[in-house]
N, CA, C and O atoms as CSV, one atom per row, in Angstrom:
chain,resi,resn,atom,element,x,y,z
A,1,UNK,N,N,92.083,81.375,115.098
A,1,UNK,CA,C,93.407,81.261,114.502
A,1,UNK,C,C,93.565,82.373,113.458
A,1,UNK,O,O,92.777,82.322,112.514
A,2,UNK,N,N,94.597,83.521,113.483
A,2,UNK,CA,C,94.433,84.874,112.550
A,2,UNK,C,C,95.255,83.774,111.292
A,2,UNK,O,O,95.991,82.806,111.487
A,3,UNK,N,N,94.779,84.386,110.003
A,3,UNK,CA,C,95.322,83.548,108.990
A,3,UNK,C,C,96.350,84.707,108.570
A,3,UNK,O,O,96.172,85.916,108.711
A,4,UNK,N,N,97.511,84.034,108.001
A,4,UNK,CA,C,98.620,84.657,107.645
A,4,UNK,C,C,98.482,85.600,106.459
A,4,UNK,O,O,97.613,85.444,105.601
A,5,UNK,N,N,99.290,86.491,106.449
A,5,UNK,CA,C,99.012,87.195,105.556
A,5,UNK,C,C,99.384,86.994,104.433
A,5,UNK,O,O,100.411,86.329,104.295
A,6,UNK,N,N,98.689,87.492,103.262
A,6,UNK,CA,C,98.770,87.247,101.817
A,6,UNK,C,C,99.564,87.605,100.749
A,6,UNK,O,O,99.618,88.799,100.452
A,7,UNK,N,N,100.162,86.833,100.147
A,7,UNK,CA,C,101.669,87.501,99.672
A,7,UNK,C,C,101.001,86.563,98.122
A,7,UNK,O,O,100.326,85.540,98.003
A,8,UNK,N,N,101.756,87.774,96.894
A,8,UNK,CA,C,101.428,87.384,95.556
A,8,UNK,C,C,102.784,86.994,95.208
A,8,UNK,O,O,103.701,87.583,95.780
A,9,UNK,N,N,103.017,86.206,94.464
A,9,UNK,CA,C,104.347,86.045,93.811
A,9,UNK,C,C,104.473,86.713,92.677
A,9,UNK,O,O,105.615,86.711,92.216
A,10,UNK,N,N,103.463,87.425,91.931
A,10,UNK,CA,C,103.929,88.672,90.810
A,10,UNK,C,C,103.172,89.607,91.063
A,10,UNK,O,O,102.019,89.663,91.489
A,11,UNK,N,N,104.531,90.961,90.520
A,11,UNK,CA,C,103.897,92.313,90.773
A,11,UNK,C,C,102.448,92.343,89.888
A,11,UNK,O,O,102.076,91.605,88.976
A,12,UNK,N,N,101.819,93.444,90.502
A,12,UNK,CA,C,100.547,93.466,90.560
A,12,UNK,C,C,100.110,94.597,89.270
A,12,UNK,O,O,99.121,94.829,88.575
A,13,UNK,N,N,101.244,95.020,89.407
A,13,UNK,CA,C,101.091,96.166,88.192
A,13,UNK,C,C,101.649,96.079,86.394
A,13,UNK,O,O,101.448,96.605,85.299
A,14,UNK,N,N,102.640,94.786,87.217
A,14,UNK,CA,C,103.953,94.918,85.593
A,14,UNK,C,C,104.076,92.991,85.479
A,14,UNK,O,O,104.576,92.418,84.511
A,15,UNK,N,N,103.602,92.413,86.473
A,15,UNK,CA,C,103.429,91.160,86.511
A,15,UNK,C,C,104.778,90.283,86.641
A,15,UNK,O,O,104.916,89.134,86.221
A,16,UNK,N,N,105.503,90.871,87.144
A,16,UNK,CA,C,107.001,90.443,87.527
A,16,UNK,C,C,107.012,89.416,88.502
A,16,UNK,O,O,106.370,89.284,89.544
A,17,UNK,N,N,108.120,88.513,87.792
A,17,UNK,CA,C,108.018,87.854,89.866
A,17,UNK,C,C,108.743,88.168,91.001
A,17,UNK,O,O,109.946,88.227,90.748
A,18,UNK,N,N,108.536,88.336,91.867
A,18,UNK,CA,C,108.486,89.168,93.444
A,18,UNK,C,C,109.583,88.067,93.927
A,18,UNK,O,O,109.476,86.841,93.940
A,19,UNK,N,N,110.577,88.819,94.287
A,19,UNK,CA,C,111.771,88.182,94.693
A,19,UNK,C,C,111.813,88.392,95.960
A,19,UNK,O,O,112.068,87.281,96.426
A,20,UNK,N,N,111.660,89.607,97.372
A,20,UNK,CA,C,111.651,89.555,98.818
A,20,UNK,C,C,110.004,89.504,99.030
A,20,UNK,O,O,109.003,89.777,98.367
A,21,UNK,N,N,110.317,89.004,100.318
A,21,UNK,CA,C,109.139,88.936,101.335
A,21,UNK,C,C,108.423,90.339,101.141
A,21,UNK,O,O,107.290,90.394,100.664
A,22,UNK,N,N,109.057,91.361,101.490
A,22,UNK,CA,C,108.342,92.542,101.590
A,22,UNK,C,C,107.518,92.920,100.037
A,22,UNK,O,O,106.384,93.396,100.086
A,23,UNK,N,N,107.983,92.742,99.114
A,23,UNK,CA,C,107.911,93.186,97.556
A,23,UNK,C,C,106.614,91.926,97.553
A,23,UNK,O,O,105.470,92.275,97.262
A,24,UNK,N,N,106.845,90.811,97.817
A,24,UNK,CA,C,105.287,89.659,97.791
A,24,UNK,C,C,104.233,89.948,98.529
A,24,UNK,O,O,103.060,89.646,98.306
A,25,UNK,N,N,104.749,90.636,99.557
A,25,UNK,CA,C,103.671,91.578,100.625
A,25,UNK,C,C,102.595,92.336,100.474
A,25,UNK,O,O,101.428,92.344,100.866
A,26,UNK,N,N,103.514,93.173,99.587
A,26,UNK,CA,C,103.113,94.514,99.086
A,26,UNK,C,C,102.066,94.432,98.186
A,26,UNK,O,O,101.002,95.049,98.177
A,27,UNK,N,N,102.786,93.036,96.928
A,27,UNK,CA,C,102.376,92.950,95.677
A,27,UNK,C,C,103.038,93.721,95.062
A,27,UNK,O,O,102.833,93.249,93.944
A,28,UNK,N,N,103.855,94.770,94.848
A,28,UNK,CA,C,104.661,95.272,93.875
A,28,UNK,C,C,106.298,95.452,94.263
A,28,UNK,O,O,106.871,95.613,95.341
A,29,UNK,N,N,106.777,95.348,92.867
A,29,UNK,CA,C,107.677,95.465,93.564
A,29,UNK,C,C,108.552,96.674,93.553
A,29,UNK,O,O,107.862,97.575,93.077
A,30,UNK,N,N,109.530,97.049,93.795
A,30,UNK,CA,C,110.561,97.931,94.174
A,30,UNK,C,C,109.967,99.538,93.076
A,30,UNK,O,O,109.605,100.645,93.474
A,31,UNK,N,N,110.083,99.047,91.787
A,31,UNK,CA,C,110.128,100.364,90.669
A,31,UNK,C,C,108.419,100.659,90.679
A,31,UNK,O,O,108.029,101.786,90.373
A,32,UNK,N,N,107.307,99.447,91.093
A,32,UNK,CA,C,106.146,99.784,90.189
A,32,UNK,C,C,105.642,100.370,91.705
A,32,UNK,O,O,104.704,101.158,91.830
A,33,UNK,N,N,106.367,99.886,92.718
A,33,UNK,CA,C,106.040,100.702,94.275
A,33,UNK,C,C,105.864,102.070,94.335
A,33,UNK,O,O,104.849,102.725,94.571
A,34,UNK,N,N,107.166,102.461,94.052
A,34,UNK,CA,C,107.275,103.957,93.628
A,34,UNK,C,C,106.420,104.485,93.147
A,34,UNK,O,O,105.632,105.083,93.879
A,35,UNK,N,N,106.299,104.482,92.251
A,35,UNK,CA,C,104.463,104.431,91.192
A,35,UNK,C,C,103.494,104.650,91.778
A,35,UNK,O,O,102.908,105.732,91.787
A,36,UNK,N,N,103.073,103.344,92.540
A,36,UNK,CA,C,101.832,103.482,93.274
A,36,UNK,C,C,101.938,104.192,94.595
A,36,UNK,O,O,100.960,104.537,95.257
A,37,UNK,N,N,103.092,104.371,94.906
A,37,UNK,CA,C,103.005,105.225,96.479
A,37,UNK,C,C,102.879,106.679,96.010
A,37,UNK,O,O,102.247,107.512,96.660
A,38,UNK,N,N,103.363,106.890,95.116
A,38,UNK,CA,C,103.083,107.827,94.360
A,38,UNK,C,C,101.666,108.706,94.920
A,38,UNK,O,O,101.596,109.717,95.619
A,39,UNK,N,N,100.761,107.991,94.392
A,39,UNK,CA,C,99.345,108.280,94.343
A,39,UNK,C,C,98.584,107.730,94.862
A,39,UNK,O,O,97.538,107.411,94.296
A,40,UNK,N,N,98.890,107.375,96.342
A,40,UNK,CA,C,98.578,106.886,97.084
A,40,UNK,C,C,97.650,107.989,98.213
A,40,UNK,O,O,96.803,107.860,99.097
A,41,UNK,N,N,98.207,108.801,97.726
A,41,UNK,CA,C,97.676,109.783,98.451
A,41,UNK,C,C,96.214,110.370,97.642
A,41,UNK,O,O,95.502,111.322,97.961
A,42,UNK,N,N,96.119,109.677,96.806
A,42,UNK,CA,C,94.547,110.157,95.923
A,42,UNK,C,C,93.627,109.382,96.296
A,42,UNK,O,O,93.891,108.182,96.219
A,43,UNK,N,N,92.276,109.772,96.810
A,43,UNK,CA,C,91.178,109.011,96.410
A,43,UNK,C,C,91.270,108.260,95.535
A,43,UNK,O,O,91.951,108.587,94.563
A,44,UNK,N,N,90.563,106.882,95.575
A,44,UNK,CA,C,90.506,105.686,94.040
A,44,UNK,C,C,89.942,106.509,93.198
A,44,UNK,O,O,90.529,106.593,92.119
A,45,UNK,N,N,88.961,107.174,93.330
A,45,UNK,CA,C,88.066,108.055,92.270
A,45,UNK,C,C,88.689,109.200,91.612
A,45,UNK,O,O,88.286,109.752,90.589
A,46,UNK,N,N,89.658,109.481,92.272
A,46,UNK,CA,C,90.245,110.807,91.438
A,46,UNK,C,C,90.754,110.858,89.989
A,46,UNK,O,O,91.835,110.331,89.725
A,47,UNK,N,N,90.261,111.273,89.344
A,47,UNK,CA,C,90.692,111.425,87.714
A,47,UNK,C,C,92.515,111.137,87.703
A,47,UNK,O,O,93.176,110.271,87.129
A,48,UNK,N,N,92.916,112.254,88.585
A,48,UNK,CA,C,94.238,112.735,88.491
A,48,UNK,C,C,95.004,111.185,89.092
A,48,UNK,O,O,96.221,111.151,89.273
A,49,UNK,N,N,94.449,110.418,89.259
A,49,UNK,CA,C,95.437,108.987,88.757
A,49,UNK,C,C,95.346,108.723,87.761
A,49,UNK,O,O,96.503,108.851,87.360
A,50,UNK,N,N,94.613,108.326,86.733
A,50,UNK,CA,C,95.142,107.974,85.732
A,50,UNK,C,C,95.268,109.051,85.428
A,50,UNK,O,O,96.419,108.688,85.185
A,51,UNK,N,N,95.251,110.215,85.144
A,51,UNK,CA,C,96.196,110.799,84.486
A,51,UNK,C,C,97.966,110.956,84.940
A,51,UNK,O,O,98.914,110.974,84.154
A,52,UNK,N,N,97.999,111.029,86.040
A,52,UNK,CA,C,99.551,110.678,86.102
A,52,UNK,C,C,99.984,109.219,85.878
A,52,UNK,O,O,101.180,109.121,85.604
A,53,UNK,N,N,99.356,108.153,85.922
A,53,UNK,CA,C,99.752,106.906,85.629
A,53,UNK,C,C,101.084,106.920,84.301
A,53,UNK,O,O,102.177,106.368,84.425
A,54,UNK,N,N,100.619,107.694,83.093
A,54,UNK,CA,C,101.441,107.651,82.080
A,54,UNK,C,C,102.502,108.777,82.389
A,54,UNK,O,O,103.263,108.870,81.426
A,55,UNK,N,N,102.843,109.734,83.471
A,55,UNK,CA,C,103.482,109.916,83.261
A,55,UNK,C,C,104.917,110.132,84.251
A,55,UNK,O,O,105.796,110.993,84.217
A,56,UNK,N,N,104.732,109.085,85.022
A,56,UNK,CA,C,105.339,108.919,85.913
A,56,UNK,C,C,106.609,107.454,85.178
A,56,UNK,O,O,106.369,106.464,84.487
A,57,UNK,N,N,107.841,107.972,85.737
A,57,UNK,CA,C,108.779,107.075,84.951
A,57,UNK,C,C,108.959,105.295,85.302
A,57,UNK,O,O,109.074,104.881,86.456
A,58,UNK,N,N,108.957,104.559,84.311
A,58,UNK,CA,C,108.822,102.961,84.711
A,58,UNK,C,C,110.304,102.967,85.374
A,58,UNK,O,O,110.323,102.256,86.378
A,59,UNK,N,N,111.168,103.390,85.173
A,59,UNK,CA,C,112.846,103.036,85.497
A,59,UNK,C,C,113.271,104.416,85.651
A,59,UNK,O,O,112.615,105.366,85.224
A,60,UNK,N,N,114.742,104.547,86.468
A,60,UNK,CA,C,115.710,105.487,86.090
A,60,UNK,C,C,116.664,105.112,85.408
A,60,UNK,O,O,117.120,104.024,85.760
A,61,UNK,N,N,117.395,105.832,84.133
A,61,UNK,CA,C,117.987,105.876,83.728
A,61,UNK,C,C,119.732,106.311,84.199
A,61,UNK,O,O,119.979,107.517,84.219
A,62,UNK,N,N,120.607,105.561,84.476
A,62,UNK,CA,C,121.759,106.323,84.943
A,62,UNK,C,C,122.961,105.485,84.111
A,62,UNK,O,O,123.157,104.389,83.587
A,63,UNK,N,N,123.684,106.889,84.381
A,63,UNK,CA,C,125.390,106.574,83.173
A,63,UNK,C,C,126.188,105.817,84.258
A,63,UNK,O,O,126.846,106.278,85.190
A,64,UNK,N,N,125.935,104.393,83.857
A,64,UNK,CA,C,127.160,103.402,84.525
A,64,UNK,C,C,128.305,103.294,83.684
A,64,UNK,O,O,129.358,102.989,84.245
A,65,UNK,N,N,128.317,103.540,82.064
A,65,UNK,CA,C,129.328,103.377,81.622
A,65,UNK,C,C,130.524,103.950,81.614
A,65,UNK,O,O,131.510,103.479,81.047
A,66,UNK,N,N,130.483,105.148,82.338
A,66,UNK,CA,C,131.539,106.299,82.560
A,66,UNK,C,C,132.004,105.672,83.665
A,66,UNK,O,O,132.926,106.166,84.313
C-alpha cells in the first residue's frame, strides 16, 4: 500500500500556515518558495547559500496606492 504523501501545515522556513494543497506539499509557501528555489540549484554544502539567504527579498514591495 504506497503511503500518501506528506504535507506540513506550516511553512518550513517562516512558519506560516499553508493555505493550498500544493504550498502543504511543498512545505513552503508562495514568497519563502521563491527563496528556496532560488538556491536550489546549490549543493547543501555550498557556502554561497547562506550567504545569499540574507539577501534575497522576504516580499515585494509595490505602489497600490496610486
Amino acid at each position: 500500500m504506497p503511503t500518501p504523501p506528506r504535507e506540513f501545515p506550516q511553512c518550513l522556513d517562516c512558519h506560516r500556515w499553508l493555505k493550498n494543497l500544493a504550498a502543504r506539499r511543498r512545505g513552503y509557501g508562495p514568497v519563502c518558495w521563491k527563496r528556496h528555489a532560488a538556491l536550489e540549484h546549490l549543493p547543501p554544502d555550498d557556502p554561497r547559500r547562506l550567504q545569499a539567504l540574507p539577501t534575497l527579498p522576504l516580499f515585494e514591495v509595490t505602489d497600490e496606492a496610486s
